[in-house]
N, C-alpha and C positions, 0 to 999 in steps of 0.2 A: 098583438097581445090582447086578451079579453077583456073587457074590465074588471072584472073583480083579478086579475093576475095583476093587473095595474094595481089596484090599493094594496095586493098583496104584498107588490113590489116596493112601493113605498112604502109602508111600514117597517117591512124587513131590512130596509136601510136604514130606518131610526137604529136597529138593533146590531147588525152586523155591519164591518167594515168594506167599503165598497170598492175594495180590489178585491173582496173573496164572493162578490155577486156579478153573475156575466148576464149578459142579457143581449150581446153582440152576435149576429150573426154565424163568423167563424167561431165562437167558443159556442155555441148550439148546434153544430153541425158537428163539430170535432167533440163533444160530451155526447152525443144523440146515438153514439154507436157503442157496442159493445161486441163481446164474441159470439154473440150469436147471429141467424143470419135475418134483425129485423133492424129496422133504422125509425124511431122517433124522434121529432126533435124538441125537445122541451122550450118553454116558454120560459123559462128562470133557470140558471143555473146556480147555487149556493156550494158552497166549499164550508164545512160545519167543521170547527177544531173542538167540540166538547157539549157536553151531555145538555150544559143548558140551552146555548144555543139552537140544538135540536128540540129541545120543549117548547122554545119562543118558536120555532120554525113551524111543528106542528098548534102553538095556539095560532097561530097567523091560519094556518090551513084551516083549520077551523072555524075559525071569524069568516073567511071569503069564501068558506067553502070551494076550496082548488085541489085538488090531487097530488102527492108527494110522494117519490118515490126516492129509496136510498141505493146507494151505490157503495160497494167497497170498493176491489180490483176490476172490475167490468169483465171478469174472464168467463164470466155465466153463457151458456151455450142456448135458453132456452127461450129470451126472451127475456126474462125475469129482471131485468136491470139498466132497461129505456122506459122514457117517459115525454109524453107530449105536453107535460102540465108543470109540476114542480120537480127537479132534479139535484137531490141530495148528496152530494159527493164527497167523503171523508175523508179530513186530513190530516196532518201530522200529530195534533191533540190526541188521536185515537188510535196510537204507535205506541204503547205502551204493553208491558209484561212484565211478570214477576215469578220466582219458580218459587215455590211452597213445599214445607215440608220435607227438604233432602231430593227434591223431584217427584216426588208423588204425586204432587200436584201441579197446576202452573196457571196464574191469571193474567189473562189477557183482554185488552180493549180489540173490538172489533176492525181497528185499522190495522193492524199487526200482518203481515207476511207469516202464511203456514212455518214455512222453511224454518224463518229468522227464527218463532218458538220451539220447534226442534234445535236449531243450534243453541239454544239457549241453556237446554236440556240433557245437550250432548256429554257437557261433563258428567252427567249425573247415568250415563247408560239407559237414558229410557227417551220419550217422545211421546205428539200427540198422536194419537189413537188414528182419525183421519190421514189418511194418505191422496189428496186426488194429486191426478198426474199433474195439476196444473199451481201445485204446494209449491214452486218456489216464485209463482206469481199473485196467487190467490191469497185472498186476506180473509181474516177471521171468522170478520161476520159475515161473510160471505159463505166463506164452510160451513158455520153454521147453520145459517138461515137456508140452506139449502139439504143440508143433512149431509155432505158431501162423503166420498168413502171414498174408494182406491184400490186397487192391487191385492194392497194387503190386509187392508184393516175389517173388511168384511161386516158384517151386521155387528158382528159384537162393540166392534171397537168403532163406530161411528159417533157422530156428537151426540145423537138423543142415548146413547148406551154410557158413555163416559162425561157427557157432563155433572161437572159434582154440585155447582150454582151460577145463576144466571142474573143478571144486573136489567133491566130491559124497563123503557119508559112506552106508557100506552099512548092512543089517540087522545086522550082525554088529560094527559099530562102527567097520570098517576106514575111512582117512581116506584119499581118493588125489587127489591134485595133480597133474593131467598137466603143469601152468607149473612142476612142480618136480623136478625131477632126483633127489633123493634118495627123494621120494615114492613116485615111480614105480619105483625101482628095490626100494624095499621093499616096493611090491604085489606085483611080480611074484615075488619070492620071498614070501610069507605067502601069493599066492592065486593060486599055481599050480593049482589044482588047476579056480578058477573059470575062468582065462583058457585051461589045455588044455580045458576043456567046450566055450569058445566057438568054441577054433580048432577040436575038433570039427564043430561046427552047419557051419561056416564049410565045412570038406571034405566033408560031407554034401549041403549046399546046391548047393556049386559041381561036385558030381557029379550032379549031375541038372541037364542042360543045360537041358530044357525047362522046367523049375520055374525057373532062374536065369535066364533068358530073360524067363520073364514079371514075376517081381520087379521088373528092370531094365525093364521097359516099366511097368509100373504104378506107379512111382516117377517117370516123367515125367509123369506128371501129380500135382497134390496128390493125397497121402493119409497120412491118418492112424489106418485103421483097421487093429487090431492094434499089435504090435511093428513099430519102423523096419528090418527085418531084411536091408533095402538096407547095412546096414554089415559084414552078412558075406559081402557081395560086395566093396563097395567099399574095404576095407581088408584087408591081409593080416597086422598088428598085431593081437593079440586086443584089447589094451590100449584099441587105437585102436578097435575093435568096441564095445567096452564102455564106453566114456566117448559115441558115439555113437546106441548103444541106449538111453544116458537120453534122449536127447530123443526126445521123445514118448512118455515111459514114463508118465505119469502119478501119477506117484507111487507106484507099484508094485514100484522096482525098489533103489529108493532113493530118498536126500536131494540134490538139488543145493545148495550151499553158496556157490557162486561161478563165474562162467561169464563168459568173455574172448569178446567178437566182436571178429572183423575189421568195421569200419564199410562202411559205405557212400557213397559221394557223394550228397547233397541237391543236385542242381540247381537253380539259383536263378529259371532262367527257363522259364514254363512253359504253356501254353493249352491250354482246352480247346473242347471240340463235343459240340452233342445231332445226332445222324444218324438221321434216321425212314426204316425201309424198309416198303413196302407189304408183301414175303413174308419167311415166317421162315426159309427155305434161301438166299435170297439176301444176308440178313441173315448167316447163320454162315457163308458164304464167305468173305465179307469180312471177320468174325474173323480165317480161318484165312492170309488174307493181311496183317490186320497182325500178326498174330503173327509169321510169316516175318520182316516190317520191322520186329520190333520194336527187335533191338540198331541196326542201318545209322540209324534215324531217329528214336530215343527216344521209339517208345511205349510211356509208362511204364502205361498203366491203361487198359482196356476196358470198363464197366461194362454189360452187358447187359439191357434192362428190357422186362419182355412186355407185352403188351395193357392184361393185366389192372390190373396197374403205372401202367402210364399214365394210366388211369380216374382208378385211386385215387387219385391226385396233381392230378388237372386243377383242382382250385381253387385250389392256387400259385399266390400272384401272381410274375410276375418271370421267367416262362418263354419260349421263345419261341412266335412267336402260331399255327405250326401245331401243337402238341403241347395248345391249346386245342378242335384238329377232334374231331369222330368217327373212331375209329379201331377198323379192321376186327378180328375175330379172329386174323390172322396178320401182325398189324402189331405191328415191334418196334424199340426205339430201341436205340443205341447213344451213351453218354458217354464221350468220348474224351480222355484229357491226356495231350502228348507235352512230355516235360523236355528241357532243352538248357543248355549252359554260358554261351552267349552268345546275343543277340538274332538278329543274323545267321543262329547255326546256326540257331537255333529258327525262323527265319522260311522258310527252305530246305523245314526239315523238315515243315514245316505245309503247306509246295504238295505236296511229293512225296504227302503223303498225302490233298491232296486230288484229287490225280491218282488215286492208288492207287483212293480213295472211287467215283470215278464210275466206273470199270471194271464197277462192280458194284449201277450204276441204283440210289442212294436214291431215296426222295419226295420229300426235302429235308433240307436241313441248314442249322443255325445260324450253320454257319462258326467256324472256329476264332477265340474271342476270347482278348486279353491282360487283358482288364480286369478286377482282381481280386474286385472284385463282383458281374459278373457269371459268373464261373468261379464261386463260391461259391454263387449261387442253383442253376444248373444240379448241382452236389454235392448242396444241398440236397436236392434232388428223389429221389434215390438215399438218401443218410442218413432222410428221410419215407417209406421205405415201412416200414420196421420199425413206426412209430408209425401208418403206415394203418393195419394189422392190429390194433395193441395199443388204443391208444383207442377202436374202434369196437365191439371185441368186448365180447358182453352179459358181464354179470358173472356171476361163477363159473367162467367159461371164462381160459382160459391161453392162451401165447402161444410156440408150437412154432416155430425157426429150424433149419431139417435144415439141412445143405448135402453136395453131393455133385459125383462130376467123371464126366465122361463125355470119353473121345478126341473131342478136338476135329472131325474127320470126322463122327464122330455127335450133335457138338451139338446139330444141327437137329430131328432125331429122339426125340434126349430129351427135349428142351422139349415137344414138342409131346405126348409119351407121359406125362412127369409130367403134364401140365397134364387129359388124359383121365383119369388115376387122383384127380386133385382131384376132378373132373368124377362118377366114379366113386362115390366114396364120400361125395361130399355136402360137402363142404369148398370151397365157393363164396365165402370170402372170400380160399382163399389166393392170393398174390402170387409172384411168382420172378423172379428176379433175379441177377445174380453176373457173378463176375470171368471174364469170357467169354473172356481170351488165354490160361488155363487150364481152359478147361472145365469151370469152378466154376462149379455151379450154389446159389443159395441159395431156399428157399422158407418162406415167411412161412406159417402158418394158425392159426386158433384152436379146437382141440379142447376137450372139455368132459368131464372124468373122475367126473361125479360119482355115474355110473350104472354098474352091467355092461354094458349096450347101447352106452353112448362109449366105455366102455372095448375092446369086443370090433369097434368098427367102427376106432379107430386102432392093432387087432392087424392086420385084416385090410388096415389100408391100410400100415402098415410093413411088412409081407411084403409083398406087390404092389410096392411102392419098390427092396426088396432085391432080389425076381425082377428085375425090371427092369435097375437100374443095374448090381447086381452080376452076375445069370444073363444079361441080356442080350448084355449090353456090357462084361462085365469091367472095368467102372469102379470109382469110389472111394464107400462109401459114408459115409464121414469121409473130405472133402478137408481141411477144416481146423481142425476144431470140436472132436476128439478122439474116441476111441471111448467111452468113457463108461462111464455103465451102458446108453446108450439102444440103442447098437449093439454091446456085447459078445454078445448070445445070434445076432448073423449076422457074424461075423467068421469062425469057421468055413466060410460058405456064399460069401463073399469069396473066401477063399481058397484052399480046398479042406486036405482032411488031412493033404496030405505039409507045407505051409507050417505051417497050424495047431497041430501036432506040436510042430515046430521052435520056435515063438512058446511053449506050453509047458513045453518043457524052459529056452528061457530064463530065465520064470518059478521054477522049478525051481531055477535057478542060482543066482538071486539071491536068492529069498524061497521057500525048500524049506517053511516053517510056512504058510506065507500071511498073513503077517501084515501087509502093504504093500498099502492099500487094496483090501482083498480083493472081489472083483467083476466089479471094471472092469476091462478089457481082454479078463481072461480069467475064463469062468464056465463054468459044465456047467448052468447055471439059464437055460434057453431060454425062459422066461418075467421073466427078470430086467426086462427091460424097460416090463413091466406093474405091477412093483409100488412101494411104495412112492411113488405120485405125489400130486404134492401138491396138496393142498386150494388152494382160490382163493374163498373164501366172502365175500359182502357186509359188510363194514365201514365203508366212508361213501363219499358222493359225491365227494366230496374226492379220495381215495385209493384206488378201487377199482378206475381202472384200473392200475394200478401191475402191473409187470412183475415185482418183483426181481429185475431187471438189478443194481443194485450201483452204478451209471452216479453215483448223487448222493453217493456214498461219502466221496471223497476232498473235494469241498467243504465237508463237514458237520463244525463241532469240535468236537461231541462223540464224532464218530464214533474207536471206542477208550476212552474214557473212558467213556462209559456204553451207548446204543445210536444207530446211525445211521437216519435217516432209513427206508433198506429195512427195519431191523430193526424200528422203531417199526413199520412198518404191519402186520407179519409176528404181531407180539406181539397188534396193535388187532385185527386177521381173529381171532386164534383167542379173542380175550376176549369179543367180538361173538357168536362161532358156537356159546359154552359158553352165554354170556349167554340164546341165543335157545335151545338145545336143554335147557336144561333139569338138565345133566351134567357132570361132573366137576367137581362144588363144590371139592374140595379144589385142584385144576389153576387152579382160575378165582380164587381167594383167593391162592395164589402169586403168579400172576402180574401182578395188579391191586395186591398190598405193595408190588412193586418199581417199577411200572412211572411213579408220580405223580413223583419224582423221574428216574430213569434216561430218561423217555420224556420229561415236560411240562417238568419245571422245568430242564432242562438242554439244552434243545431253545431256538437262537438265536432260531428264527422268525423269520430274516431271507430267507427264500425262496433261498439260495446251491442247494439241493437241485433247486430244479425250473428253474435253468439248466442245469443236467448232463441232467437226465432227458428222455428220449426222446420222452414223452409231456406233460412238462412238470407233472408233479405238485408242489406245495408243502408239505409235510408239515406246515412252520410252521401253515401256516393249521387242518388239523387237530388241530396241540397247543394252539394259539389258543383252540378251540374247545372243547378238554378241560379247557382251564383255568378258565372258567366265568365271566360277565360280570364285574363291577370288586368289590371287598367293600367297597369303601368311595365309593362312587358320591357322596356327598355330600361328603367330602373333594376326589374329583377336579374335580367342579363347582366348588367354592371357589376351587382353585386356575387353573382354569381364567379363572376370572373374577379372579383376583387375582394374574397371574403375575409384575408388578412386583414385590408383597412377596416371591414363592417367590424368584425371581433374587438379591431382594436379602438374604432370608434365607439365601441358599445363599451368596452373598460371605460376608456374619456367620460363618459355619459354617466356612468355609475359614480365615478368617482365624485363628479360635480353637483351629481343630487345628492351624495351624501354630505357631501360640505354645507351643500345648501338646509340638509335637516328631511329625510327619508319620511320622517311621523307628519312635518309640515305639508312635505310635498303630498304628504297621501289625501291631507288633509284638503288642498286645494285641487286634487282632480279627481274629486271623488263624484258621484253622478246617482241618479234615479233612474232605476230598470228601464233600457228604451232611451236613455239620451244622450244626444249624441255629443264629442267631446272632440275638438280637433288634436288635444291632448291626453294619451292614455293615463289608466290610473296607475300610478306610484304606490305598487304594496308599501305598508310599515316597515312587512320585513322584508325589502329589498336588498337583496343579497349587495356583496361588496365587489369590488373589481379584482378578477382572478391574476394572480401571481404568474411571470411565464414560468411553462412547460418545465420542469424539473430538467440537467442535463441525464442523459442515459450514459452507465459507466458498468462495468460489472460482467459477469459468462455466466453462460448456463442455456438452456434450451430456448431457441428465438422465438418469440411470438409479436407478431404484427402490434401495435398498439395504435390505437383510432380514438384519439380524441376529442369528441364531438364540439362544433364550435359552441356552442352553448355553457360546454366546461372549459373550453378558451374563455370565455368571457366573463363567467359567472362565479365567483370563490364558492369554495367549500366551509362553512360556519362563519365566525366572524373573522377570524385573523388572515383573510384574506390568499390562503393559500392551494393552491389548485389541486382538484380529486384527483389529476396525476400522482399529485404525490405520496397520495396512498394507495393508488393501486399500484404505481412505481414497488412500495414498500412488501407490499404482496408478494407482488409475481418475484420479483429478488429473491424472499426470501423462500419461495417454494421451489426454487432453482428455475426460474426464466429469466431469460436476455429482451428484455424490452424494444423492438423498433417501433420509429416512429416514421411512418411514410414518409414520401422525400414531398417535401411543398406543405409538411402537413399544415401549416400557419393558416394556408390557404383553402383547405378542404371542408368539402361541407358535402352533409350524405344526402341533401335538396329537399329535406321534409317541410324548409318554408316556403319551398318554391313551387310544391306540391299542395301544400295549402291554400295556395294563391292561384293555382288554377296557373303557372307561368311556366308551361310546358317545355318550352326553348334552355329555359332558364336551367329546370329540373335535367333536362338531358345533359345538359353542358356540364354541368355539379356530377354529376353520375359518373359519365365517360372520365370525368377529372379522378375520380374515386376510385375509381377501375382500375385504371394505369398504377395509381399511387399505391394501393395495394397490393395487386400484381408484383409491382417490385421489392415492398416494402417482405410482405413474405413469398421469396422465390420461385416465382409464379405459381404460389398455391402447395406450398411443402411446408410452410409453417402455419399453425392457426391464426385468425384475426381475434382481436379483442375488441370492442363493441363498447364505448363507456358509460352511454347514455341510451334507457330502454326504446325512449321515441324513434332514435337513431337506426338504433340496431333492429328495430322491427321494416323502417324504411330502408332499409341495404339488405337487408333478406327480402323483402319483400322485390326489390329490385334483380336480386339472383335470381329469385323464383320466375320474375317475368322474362328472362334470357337478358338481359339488361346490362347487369355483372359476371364475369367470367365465372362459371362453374365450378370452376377447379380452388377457388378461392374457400376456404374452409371457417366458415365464418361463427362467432360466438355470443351470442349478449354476455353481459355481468354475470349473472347469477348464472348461466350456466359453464360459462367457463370456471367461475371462481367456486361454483360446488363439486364440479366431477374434477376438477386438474389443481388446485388451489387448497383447500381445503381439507383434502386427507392426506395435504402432504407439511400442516401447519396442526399446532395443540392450542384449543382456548385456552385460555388462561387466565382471562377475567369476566364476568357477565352480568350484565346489567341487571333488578331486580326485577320491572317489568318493563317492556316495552310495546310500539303500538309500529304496526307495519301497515304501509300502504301498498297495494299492488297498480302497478298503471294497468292502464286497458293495454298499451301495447305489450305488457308483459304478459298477460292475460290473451293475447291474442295470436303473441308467438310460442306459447305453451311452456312459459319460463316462469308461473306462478309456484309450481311443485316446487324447484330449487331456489329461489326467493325465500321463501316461508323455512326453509331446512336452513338456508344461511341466516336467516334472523332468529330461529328458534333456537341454533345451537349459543345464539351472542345473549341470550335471556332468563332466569328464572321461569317468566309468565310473559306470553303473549299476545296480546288483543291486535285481533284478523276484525276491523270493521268491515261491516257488509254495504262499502262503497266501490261501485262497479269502474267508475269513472270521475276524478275528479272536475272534472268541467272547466279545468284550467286551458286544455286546450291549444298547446302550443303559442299562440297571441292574446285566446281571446280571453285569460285571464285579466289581461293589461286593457282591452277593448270591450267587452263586454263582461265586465267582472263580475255583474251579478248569476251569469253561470255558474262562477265556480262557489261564488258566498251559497248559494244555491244547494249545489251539490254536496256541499262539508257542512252541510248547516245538522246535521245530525253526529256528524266526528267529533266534536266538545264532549259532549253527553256519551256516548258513547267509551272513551278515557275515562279510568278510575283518577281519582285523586294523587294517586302515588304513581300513576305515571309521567313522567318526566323526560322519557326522548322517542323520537319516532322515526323512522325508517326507510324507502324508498328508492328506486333507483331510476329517477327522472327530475332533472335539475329543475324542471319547470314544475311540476308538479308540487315539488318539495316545498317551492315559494308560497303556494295556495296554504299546502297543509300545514306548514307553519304561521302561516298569517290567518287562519280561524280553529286550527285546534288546540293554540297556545301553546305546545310546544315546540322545539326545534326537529325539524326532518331532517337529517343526514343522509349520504349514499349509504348503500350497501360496501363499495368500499373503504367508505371512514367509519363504519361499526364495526367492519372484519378486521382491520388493521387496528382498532382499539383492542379487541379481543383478544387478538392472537401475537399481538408485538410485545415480546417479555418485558426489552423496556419500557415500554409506556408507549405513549402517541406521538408520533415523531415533531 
């Protein structure tokens, strides 16, 4: 560390609390990456929860003069968000949104999730304006600061087009509030001096007609390379120059703090089409004629896919059956979604365009469907080429996403001229693709940095890109991704000196030290772009292909708390690559201290990571693996074979800590994140000791009934009486005959024994499950019932592996109790509001759809929080609780006032979400049997 980062350091601990400053090794290596493919590692890491903090942070930079850069989601592709000096990283403080006006409008803090402000939105039929593909992991000001766009949202509806006011603190600590009258009225007196510079650039600009001529043309198409210096045309307000120049500053120029859109309309009705043309010029005509129709007929999206595309995708199942052919070199599809308010319109506007379509000879088309499943596969096939490129590619190699725009006149020309520079330089995997009604182009490939020779062949092929797009065609060479580090040393060749000049002194205005992520945008380092890239070294099969997209972020609860998923694997590459070279003993003992906790023991291993990721990596399974077979492998066997006595040792246990005082006990084995306890924690609300099994009495159609030892053990509310007996009261009353497999006292479906890595154990529990079942329904002629979602995702998951008979017809809750249950019972009573949890395993055996229908029909109103996983984790609620306090630390807040019960169907789960969002979680079978039993609750 340098000295002046040392005084920095120390000061900033007068101010900030010193579990949100790292300065450790593994948290500099595991914060030092982002999505893009460069690796800095900062010298400070800071965790900022609000606007002031961030003002002390930059007066600190100021005083030591050190460099500071901000971080939202890190899912930036260009560079734009590592830092070798001071690194910013925003947290939960800056989670914040409010929707305004009916939805018209919506204000949001810069740590906010895209996505989450769309949902927020959704009642109201409209959204933000911004669509990037990477909306349901990207944060605010990160979309902003970057200008970010998408698919759909095209120039118009990007941040600098719909921002309505912006909240943003300078270098100098000035605060300005363009939503605030008094604000504004005090910048412009204190910085006079910055807003007469701007109106300077402004008359500078707009005297040189042919320079402002072209600005205005290269702004109709995306681009975000350099400064937005479209706002010293477009505005004659400096003020309004300068609140517009942040977007897309990068963090360069400032801090955004708070940022107001104008929304947008979500249309609710919507189709799409695959359109295959044999030639690629007749192909981008017909771009350039729906773009024309794009307002008259709501073509909201064009997705353009080349040859080579198409290849890569052809073993999709679900496509339609000519995108199965052989397809020429100059054959290129188009995916097509046109939005409309009503059916009518939408149906109007679907002939006019297929009118429009044949003007222009496809080979064929799909035809525009309504049908949401298959709109979704056809999407699919577009969201899969990312993942063609990244899965296939060998290990050590990375995963490069340019994107660039070319005047849609020369679409045809550019595709086919990048596609010769792949060709060119030996880059035979890559793919291209993009938002074609802006002559966005995106291209997928996998370069390999680990030599001077990869290194000097993707210098010569990024110059050749630049000549091209930029010297050709005076296109964008950041249409939406930002400039970065990757393309600051041709932003220059972009734009020529007179612009470039101008984009400097703005620099200049704002940040005169350089202290505002100094690099990016602007550099005089024409080699910036070559250095610092990062490593991608072999670490396991598991995880190697992993991208550090960031993509499994927001599902992960650890992720904040200790490290996520990206960051584990970031930490495992470099332990691996010391491991095998031989160096940096001191580097490789840091980081292996911290890493058995922060990485293994704090790690859910519920796989919520590899439904986010691209490629579908599970990270769980590689801490699985770190964690090392079972220690007590003959314990586990015991139990295995003795589960009756665990169940009923585990009633004994409950009962005795409730005599003893449940709030006491919580109270004495309570612990600090990291410590270790030879006594687990005692939730508050520890459940009671469950009731036996109800007897079964009664006819009607036989269904297996499996009830999981954890609802052996654990009551149902407080009176102590077991979720059998309402789901007993269910299925009776929808005409089924309940069995209970033969031994079932004894059964367990091995998900602790799989937890524990006690293999022997797990197969013993299985095979016992097998049989019991098998009998229980007639070798597979009656369904099973499944009563616990952990359970039931672990016995399918065991059919699936050949494990369990096949013939066994097996069910979770919620999918049995909504297609066989449910329309065959009338609510009858419903809750005013209520609050639903979904497990990851319900979430991961595709049982979230019928969950949400079963709690919806039992409710007036209700609230779906956007928690992927609660971190309770099967034990390590009880063992490492601060995962799950972790994960639910946002469910309180999240609950209105007037709600009062919550939902779930996972016995362990339930304990967490009652013990931090205050109120009581029930199964889904003691809400549906409240709802639907005329006389009341049994």
């Amino acid at each position: 560390m340098t000295p002046a980062h040392a005084d920095f350091l120390q000061d900033l601990r007068q101010t900030m609390p010193a579990a949100r400053i790292f300065t450790d090794p593994l948290s500099k290596l595991a914060y030092g990456t982002d999505a893009s493919f460069y690796r800095l590692r900062p010298q400070i890491v800071a965790r900022v929860e609000s606007e002031g903090e961030v003002a002390e942070l930059l007066r600190l930079a100021r005083r030591h003069h050190v460099a500071v850069t901000f971080r939202a989601a890190g899912t930036s592709l260009s560079g734009q968000a590592v830092s070798d000096s001071v690194l910013a990283v925003l947290g939960d403080g800056f989670n914040h949104g409010e929707v305004l006006d009916g939805g018209a409008r919506i204000r949001l803090s810069p740590g906010m999730i895209g996505a989450h402000a769309n949902a927020m939105l959704m009642p109201f039929g409209r959204k933000i304006g911004p669509d990037p593909a990477s909306i349901n992991t990207a944060k605010i000001g990160g979309i902003a600061a970057n200008n970010s766009s998408g698919m759909c949202c095209g120039t118009r509806d990007n941040s600098y087009h719909t921002m309505q006011a912006i909240r943003l603190l300078l270098l100098d600590g000035a605060v300005l509030d363009t939503a605030d009258p008094a604000s504004v009225a005090a910048f412009r007196e204190s910085h006079a001096g910055l807003l007469d510079g701007l109106a300077q650039l402004s008359r500078q600009l707009t005297g040189d007609p042919q320079l402002a001529e072209r600005v205005r043309r290269k702004y109709r198409l995306k681009n975000t390379t350099g400064y937005g210096i479209n706002a010293l045309l477009d505005f004659t307000d400096p003020l309004e120059m300068l609140s517009h120049l942040m977007i897309g500053s990068e963090g360069t120029l400032g801090f955004i703090s708070e940022i107001t859109f104008n929304t947008v309309v979500e249309h609710p009705h919507k189709v799409s089409a695959l359109v295959l043309f044999e030639d690629l010029e007749r192909c981008c005509r017909a771009v350039s004629a729906l773009s024309a129709a794009r307002g008259a007929c709501g073509v909201s999206a064009v997705e353009l896919i080349d040859s080579r595309s198409i290849r890569a995708v052809q073993g999709k199942p679900g496509l339609p059956d000519f995108l199965y052919q052989p397809v020429g070199p100059g054959s290129t599809c188009l995916l097509i979604e046109l939005r409309a308010g009503d059916e009518a319109r939408l149906g109007e506007n679907s002939a006019a365009i297929e009118r429009l379509l044949a003007d222009y000879q496809p080979q064929v088309s799909s035809g525009f469907s309504r049908d949401a499943r298959e709109c979704e596969t056809y999407w699919a096939l577009r969201k899969g080429l990312f993942p063609a490129v990244g899965a296939a590619r060998p290990v050590g190699t990375t995963v490069v996403i340019e994107d660039v725009a070319f005047p849609i006149p020369q679409l045809a020309d550019g595709v086919a001229k990048l596609t010769a520079l792949f060709d060119k330089h030996g880059y035979d995997e890559a793919l291209l693709f993009g938002h074609a009604l802006d002559g966005n182009l995106h291209f997928v490939f996998a370069p390999g940095f680990e030599s001077p020779a990869e290194v000097d062949r993707y210098e010569a092929f990024m110059q050749d890109v630049s000549d091209l797009v930029a010297g050709e065609y005076d296109g964008s060479l950041k249409a939406e991704h930002g400039t970065g580090r990757n393309v600051a040393p041709f932003v220059r060749q972009e734009w020529g000196d007179a612009a470039w000049n101008i984009m400097r002194r703005i620099k200049a205005l704002f940040d005169p030290e350089g202290l505002l992520n100094p690099g990016v945008i602007i550099t005089d380092n024409d080699r910036l772009h070559l250095e610092n890239l990062k490593p991608m070294p072999a670490a396991d099969d598991l995880v190697d292909r992993c991208t550090e997209c960031g993509f499994c972020e927001p599902a992960c609860p650890s992720h904040g708390l200790t490290l996520s998923p990206r960051q584990r694997i970031v930490a495992w590459r470099r332990i691996r690559h010391l491991e095998r070279d031989g160096g940096g003993a001191a580097e490789l003992a840091a980081l292996k201290s911290g890493y058995r906790y922060r990485a293994v023991d704090t790690c859910a291993a519920t796989g919520m990571c590899a439904t986010r990721c691209p490629v579908g990596i599970n990270t769980g399974l590689l801490m699985k693996k770190l964690q090392g077979p079972s220690r007590r492998p003959a314990l586990a066997g015991f139990a295995a074979r003795h589960m009756g006595w665990m169940t009923a040792a585990a009633r004994t246990g409950l009962r005795l800590a409730h005599l003893a005082g449940a709030r006491r006990l919580n109270e004495w084995t309570r612990r600090q994140p990291g410590e270790r306890k030879v006594i687990p924690l005692i939730p508050a609300s520890l459940p009671r000791a469950a009731a036996p099994l109800p007897r079964l009495s009664g006819d009607g159609e036989p269904v297996a009934l499996f009830v999981s030892c954890v609802n052996r053990a654990l009551a149902e509310g407080e009176g102590g009486e077991s979720v059998a007996v309402h789901t007993m009261s269910l299925l009776r009353r929808a005409g089924f005959a309940p069995v209970y497999p033969p031994g079932h006292d004894g059964l367990c479906c091995g998900q602790p024994f799989a937890s524990a890595n006690a293999a022997n154990a797990l197969a013993s529990s299985q095979a016992s499950l097998n049989q019991a079942l098998l009998r229980a329904s007639a070798d597979g002629r009656h369904p099973v019932y499944l009563d616990n979602s952990p359970c039931a995702a672990r016995v399918k998951q065991a059919q699936a592996e050949g494990l369990l008979d096949q013939r066994l017809q097996l069910f979770d809750a919620a999918g049995f109790l909504a297609e066989k249950v449910l329309p065959r019972l009338s609510i009858v009573r419903r809750l005013p509001q209520l609050a639903l949890h979904i497990p990851c395993s319900a979430t991961a055996m595709g049982a979230a759809g019928n969950l949400k229908q079963l709690a919806a029909s039992c409710c007036n109103e209700l609230t779906v929080p956007d928690i992927a996983c609660c971190g309770f984790a099967g034990d390590k609620g009880f063992t490492v609780p601060e995962l799950n306090a972790h994960s639910l630390r946002r469910l309180r807040p999240a609950l209105s006032d007037a709600c009062r019960h919550g939902v779930s169907m996972s016995r362990t789960c339930q304990i967490g979400l009652t013990e931090h969002g205050g109120i009581p979680y029930a199964s889904i079978e003691a809400l549906l049997d409240f709802c639907t039993n005329p006389s009341g609750p049994p």
